[in-house]
N, C-alpha and C positions, 0 to 999 in steps of 0.2 A: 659797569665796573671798569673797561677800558675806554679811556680817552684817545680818539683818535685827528690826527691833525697833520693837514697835506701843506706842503709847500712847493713852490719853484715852476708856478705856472707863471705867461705873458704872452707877449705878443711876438713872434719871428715871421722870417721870412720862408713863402715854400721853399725846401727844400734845406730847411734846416735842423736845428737839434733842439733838443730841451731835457732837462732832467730834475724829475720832480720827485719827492722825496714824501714819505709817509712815517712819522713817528707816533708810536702805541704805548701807552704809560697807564699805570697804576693797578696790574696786575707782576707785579714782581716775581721773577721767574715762572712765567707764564709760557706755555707751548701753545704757539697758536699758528694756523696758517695766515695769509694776508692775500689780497686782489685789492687790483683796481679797474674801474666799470669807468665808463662814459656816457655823457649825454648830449647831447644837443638839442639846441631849438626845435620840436615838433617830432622828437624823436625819441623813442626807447632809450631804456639806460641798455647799454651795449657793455659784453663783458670785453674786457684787454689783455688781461693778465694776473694768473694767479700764481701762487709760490708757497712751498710745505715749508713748515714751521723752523725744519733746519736745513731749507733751502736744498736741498736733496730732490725735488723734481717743480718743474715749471710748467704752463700751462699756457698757452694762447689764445687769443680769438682770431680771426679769420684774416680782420685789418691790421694787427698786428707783429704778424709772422713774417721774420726777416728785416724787418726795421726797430722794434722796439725789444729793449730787455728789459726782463725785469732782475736783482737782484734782493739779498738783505745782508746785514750784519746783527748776526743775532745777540750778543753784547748788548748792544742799544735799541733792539726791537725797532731796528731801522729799514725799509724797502725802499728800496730804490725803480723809478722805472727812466729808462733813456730811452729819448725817444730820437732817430733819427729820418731823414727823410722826409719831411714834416709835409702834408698834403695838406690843402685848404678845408676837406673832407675827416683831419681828424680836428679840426676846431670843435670845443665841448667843451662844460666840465667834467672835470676829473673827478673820480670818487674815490680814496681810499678804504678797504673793509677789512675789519676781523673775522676770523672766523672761531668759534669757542667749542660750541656746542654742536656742530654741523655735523659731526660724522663723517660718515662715508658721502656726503653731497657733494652733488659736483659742483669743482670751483668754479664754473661755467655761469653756474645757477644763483642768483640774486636772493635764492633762498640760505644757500649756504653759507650763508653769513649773516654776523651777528649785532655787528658794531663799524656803525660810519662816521665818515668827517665828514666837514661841512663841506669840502671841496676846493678844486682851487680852479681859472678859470685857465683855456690855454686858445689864442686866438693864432690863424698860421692866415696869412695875407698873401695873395696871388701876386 
């Protein structure tokens, strides 16, 4: 029931920025939380960042505490994540998620969530 779709990945140099964007459509006034997870080549999908539905509490993983934010604009069921300081170790795609039905699951968890995008790619070059 929700469409989800990531933008504003590419290519930078270490030690730069990026800011990539996640729009959720077709639940019309819809409360929902949102994350986004990571992956890489030969690697788990890795959580990033999660954010409650009216942006009221955030959540991090471990890589991205103190370099990346995440925000939303809840209007246009819009998240934001900025990413600064860009290390060649967070090259991956990006995964935008809903969360609907999750409950009390932690936004941490790949479980707690409902609805993905296809992704967008973000490559950082040494």
């Amino acid at each position: 029931q929700v469409h989800v779709a990531e933008s504003g990945g590419g290519l930078v140099q270490a030690g730069g920025s990026l800011r990539l964007s996640c729009e959720a459509s077709g639940r019309p006034g819809g409360r929902f939380g949102m994350g986004w997870f990571r992956q890489a080549p030969g690697k788990e999908r890795e959580f990033v960042a999660g954010i409650t539905w009216n942006g009221d509490n955030t959540y991090y993983g471990d890589s991205a505490k103190g370099r990346f934010t995440i925000s939303r604009e809840n209007a246009e069921n819009t998240v934001y994540l900025q990413m600064h300081s860009l290390k060649p170790e967070d090259s991956a795609v990006y995964y935008c998620a809903v969360r609907v039905y999750s409950g009390h699951l932690d936004y941490a968890a790949e479980r707690g969530y409902d609805y993905w995008g296809p992704g967008t790619p973000v490559t950082v070059s040494s």
